[in-house]
C-alpha positions as CSV (number, residue, x, y, z in Angstrom):
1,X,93.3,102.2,77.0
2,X,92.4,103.7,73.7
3,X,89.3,105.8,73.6
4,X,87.8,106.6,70.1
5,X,84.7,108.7,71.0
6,X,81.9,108.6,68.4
7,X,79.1,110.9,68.1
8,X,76.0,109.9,70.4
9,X,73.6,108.6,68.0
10,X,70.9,109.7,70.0
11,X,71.8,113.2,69.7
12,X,72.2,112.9,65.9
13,X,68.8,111.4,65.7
14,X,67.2,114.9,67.5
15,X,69.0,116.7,65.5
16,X,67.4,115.2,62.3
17,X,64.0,115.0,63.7
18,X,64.2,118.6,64.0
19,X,64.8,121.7,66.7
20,X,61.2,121.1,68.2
21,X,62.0,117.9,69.6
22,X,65.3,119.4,71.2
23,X,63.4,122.2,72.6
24,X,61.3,119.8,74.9
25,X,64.6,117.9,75.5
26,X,66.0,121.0,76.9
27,X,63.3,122.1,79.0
28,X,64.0,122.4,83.0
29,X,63.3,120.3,85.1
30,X,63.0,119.9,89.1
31,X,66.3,118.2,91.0
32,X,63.8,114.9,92.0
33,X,62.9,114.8,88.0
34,X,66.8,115.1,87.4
35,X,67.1,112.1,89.7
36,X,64.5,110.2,88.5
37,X,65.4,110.4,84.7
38,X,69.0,109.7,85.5
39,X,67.8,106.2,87.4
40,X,65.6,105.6,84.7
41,X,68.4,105.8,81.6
42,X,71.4,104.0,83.9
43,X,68.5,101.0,84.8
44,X,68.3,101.0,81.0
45,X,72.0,101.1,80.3
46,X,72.2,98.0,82.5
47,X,69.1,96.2,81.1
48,X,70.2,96.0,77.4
49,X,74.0,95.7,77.9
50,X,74.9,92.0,78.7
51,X,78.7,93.0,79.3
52,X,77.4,94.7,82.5
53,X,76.4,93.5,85.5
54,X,75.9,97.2,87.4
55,X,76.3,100.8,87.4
56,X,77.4,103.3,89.7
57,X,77.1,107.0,89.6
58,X,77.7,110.0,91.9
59,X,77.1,113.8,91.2
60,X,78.4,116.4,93.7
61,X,77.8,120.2,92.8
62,X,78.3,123.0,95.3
63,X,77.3,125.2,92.6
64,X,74.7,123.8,92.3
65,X,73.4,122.1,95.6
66,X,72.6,118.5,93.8
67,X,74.4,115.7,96.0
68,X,73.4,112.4,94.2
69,X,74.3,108.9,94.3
70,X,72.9,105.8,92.0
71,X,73.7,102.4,92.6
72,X,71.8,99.7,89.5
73,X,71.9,96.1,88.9
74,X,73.8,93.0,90.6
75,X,77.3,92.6,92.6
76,X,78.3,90.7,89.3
77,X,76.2,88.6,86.6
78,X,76.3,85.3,88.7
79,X,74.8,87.1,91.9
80,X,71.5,88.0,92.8
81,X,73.0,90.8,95.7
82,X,72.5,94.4,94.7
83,X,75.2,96.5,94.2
84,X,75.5,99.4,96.6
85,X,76.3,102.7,96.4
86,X,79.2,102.0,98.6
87,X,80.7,99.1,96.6
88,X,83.7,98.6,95.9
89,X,85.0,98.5,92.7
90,X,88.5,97.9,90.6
91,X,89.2,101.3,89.4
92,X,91.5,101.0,86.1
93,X,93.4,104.0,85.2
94,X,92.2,106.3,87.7
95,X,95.2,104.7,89.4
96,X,97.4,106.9,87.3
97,X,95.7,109.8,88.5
98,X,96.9,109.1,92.1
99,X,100.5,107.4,91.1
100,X,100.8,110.9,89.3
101,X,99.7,112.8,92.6
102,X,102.2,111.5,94.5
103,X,105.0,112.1,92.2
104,X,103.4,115.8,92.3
105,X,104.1,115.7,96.6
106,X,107.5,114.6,96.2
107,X,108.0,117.4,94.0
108,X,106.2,119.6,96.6
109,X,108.5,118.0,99.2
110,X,111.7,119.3,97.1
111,X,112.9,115.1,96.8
112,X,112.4,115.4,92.7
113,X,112.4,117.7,89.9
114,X,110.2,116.6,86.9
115,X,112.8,116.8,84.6
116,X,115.0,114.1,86.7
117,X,116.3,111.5,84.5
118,X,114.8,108.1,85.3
119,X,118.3,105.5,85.0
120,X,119.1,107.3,88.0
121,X,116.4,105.6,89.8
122,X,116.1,102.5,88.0
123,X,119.1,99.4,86.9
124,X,120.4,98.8,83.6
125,X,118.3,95.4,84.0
126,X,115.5,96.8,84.1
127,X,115.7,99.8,81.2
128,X,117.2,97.2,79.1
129,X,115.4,97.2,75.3
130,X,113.4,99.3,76.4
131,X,114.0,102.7,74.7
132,X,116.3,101.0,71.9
133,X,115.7,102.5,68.6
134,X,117.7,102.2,65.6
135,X,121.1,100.7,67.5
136,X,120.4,103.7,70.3
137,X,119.6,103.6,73.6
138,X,117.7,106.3,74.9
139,X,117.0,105.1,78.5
140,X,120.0,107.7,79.7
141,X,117.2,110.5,78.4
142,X,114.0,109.6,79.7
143,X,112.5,112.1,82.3
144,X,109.6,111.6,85.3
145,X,108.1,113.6,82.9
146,X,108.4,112.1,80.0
147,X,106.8,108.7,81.2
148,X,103.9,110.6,83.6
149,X,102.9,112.3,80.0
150,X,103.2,109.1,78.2
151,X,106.0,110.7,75.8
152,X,108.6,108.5,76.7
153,X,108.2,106.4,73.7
154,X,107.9,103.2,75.5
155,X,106.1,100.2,74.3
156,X,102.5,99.6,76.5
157,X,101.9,96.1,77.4
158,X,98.4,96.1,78.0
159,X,96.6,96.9,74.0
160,X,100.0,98.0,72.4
161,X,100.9,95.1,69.5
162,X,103.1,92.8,69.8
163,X,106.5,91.8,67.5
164,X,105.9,88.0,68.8
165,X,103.2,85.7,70.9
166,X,99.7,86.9,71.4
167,X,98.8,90.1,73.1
168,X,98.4,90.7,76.8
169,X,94.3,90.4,76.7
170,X,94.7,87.3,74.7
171,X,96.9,86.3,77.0
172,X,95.0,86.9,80.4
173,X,91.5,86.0,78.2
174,X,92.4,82.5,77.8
175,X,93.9,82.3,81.3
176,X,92.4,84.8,83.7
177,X,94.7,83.0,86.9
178,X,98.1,83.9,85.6
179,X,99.4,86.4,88.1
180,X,101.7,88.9,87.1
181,X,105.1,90.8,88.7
182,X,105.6,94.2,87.9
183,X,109.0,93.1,86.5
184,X,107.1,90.5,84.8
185,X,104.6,93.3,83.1
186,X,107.8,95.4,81.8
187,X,109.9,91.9,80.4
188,X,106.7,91.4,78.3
189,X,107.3,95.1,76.4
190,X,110.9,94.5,76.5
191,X,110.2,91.1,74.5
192,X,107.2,91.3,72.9
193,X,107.2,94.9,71.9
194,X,109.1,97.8,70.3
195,X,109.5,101.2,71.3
196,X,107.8,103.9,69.3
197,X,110.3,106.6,69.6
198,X,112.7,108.7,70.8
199,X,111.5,110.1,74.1
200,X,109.6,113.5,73.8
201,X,108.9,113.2,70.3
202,X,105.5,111.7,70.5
203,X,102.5,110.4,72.7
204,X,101.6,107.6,73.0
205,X,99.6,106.1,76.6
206,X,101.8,103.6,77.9
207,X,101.0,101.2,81.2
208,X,104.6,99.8,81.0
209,X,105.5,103.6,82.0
210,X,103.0,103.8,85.0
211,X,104.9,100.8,85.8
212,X,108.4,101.7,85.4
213,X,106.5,105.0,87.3
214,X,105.4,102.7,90.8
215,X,109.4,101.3,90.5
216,X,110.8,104.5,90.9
217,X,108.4,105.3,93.6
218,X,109.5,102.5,95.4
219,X,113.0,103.1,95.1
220,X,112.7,106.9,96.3
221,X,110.7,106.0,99.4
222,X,112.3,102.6,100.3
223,X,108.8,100.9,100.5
224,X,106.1,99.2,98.2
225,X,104.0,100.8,96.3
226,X,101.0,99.9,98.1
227,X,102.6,101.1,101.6
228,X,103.2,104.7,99.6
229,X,99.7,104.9,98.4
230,X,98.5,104.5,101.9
231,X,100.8,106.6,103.4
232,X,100.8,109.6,101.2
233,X,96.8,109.5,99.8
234,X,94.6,106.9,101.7
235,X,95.3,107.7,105.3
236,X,95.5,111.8,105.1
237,X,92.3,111.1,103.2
238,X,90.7,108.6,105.1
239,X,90.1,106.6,102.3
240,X,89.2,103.6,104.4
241,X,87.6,101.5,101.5
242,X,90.5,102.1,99.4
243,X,93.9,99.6,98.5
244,X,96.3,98.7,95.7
245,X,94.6,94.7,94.9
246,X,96.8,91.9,95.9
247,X,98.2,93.9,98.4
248,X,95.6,94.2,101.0
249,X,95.0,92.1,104.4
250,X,91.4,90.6,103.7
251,X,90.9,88.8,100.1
252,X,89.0,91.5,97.5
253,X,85.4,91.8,97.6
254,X,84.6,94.0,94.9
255,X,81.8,94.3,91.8
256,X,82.1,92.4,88.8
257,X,84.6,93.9,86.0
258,X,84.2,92.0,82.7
259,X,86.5,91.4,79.5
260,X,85.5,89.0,76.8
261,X,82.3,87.8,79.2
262,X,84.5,86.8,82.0
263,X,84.3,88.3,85.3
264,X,88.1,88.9,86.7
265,X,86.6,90.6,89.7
266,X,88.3,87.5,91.7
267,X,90.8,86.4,89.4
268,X,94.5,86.8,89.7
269,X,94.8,88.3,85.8
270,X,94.1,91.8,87.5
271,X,97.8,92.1,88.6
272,X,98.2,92.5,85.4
273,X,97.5,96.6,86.2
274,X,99.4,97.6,89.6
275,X,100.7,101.2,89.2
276,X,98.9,101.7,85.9
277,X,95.6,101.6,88.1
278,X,95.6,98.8,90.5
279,X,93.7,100.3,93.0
280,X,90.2,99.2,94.4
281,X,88.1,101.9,95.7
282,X,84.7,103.6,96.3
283,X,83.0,106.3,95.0
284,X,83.2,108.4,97.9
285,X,86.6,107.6,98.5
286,X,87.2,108.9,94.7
287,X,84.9,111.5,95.5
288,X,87.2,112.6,98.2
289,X,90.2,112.4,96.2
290,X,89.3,114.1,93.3
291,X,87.8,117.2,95.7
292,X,91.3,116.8,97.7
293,X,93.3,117.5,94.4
294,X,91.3,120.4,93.6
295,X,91.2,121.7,97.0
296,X,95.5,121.8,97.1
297,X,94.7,119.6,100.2
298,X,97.4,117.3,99.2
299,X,99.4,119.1,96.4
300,X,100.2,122.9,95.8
301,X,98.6,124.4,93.3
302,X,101.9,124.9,91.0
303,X,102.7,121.0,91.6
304,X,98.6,120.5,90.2
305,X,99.0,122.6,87.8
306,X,101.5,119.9,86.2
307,X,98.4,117.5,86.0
308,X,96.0,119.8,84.5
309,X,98.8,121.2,81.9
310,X,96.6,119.4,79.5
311,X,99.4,119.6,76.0
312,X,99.1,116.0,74.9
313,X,97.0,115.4,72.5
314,X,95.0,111.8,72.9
315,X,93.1,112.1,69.9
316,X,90.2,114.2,68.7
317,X,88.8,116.0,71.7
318,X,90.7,114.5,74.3
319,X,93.9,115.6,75.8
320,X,96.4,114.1,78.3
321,X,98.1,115.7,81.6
322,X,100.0,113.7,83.8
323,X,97.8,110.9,85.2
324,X,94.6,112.9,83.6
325,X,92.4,113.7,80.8
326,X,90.6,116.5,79.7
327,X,87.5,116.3,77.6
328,X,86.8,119.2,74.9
329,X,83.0,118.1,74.0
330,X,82.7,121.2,71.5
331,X,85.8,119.4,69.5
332,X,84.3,116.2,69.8
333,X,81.2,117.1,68.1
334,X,79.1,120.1,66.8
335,X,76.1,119.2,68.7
336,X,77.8,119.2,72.6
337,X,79.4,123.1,71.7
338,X,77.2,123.7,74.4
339,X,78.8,121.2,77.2
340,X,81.3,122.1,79.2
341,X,84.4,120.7,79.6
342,X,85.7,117.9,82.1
343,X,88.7,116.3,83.6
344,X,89.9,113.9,85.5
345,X,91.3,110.3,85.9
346,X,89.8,107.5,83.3
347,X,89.8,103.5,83.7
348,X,89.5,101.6,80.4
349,X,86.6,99.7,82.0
350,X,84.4,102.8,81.8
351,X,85.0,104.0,85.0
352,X,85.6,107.6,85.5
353,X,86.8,110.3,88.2
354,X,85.9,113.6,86.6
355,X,85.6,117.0,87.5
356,X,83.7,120.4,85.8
357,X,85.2,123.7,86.7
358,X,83.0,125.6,84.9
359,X,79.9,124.2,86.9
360,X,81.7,123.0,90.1
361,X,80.4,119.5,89.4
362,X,82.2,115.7,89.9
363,X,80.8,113.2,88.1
364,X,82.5,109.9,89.8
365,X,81.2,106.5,87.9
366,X,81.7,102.6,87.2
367,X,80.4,100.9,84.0
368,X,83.0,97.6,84.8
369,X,83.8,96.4,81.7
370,X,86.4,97.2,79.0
371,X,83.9,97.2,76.5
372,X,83.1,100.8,78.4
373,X,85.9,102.5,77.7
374,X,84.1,104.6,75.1
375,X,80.5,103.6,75.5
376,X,81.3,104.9,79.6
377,X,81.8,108.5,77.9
378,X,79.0,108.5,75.9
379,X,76.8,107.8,78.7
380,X,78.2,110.5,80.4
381,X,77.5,112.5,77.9
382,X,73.4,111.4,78.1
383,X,73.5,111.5,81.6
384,X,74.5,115.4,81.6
385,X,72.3,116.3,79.0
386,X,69.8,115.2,81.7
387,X,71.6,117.2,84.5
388,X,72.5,120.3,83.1
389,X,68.4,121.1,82.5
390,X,68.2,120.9,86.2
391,X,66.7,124.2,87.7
392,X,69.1,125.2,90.2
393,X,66.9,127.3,92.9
């Protein structure tokens, strides 16, 4: 899920046309003009983006008082049904977010220590090739905490390149119906792929390590992953509208999520995620979450603190936890020195769980396309220079 975040051109544009023009940007405004402005630029967003069928935003503030939620455009491109604010949606990477939080409980529970080495968990079989550099295996040294960091050095199956055969969205572009094992997703780095390097040494954001991650989950609790994920965040939550896809009692019902112009929203290629952020969800159920996590309601605040221990450096302005990033806007550019920061969990399909300290705010969102990964960020950045010149009463 690589994220390269450009400077908005808008904001360049202002700053060229001269400090007069910014000043009326940043005038306040009431909360209903807030609202209204926001509507207005995501009803844009979805009129001149064809890769998009809808958006979805929520803002909740405390701080504040502004509780918000926008709902624009279709179900998917082929359906005349409005999306909801309730909708469901496939929530990419955020998944990581709560395969992370539940390795934070065990911890909490005393079952694991972070620094656990993962072979004891997992069979030769399956750690085969995997961490093999230069004639040595490295498999024996590999921590929880390596591969929740994504500093294990293992290969990623989903955009990492490939030694042989086409890529994994090649693969599942020109056949969106193959359905995918999570043994199946890790044989494809362990054949396809090479390792980047010895584990600790590097980062590099890795879904075959989320995967190996679920695997090990499995094996310490003696159930599937989807039964842990109910048990341990959906349930205590009362996440009702939430579920790892494929593994759910009624077929998926859930917005349109697009890669190449094709709408997997109902094809099987979406197994091609699992633990690396398989889960379908709402945003009030993420809303929940994300308010759960800060709240210590399901970890301690020492276990949390693991997540938010923001070291890794993603690139330029971004930086990685375990199952979370952080977003430095003042590094990303001069002209947001002003923003403050955010984190939270990210999908490569521009949806987003994320969370202001400094303001108290969660901006929850979904864009639905992989095209968004980037352009999802940029729009949050437009949509909180529209919030943050809210007058708060």
């Amino acid at each position: 899920m690589k994220i390269a975040i450009r400077i908005v051109v808008g904001l360049i544009v202002v700053f060229i046309i001269g400090y007069g023009v910014l000043a009326v940007m940043n005038r306040p405004i009431s909360k209903e003009a807030v609202h209204a402005e926001i509507e207005k630029h995501i009803t844009k967003v979805v009129a001149k983006n064809d890769s998009l069928s809808s958006v979805l935003l929520t803002i909740y503030s405390d701080q504040s008082g502004y509780f918000e939620q926008f709902a624009v455009g279709t179900k998917n491109s082929s359906s005349d049904e409005p999306v909801r604010i309730n909708s469901q949606y496939h929530s990419a990477s955020i998944g990581k977010t709560m395969c992370a939080a539940v390795f934070g409980m065990l911890v909490d529970e005393g079952k694991i220590s972070y620094d656990d080495k993962i072979d004891f968990w997992l069979e030769d079989d399956i750690l085969k090739g995997l961490f093999v550099i230069d004639g040595i295996d490295y498999s024996n040294q590999v921590t929880l905490q390596h591969l929740l960091s994504h500093t294990s050095g293992v290969g990623d199956y989903f955009e990492g390149p490939v030694k042989s055969g086409k890529p994994m969205l090649d693969i599942i572009s020109a056949n969106p119906d193959l359905s995918f094992t999570p043994e199946a997703l890790i044989a494809f780095t362990r054949d396809n792929q090479y390792p980047i390097g010895p584990p600790g040494q590097q980062f590099y954001y890795s879904d075959t390590g989320y995967i190996l991650l679920g695997l090990i989950l499995e094996a310490i609790e003696g159930e599937a992953y989807s039964d842990i994920l109910e048990e341990k965040i959906f349930k205590p939550l009362d996440m009702k509208d939430s579920y790892l896809m494929f593994y759910q009692d009624e077929p998926a019902d859930i917005v349109g999520i697009y890669l190449n112009g094709i709408d997997f929203s109902s094809r099987n290629a979406l197994s091609v995620d699992w633990a690396g952020g398989g889960v379908v969800t709402t945003m009030n159920d993420l809303l929940t979450f994300m308010k759960a996590l800060e709240n210590e309601t399901l970890l301690s605040g020492e276990a949390y603190s693991g997540m938010t221990n923001f070291t890794q450096r993603y690139e330029k302005g971004i930086y990685y936890g375990q199952g979370m990033m952080y977003f430095d806007f003042s590094e990303l550019s001069f002209l947001l020195g002003s923003m403050t920061d955010v984190y939270g969990g990210v999908g490569a399909t521009g949806t987003y769980m994320l969370y202001d300290k400094d303001k108290d705010t969660f901006f929850i969102a979904n864009f639905g396309a992989l095209d968004f990964a980037e352009k999802g960020i940029e729009e949050l950045v437009k949509i909180r220079m529209i919030y943050d010149r809210m007058i708060v009463e």
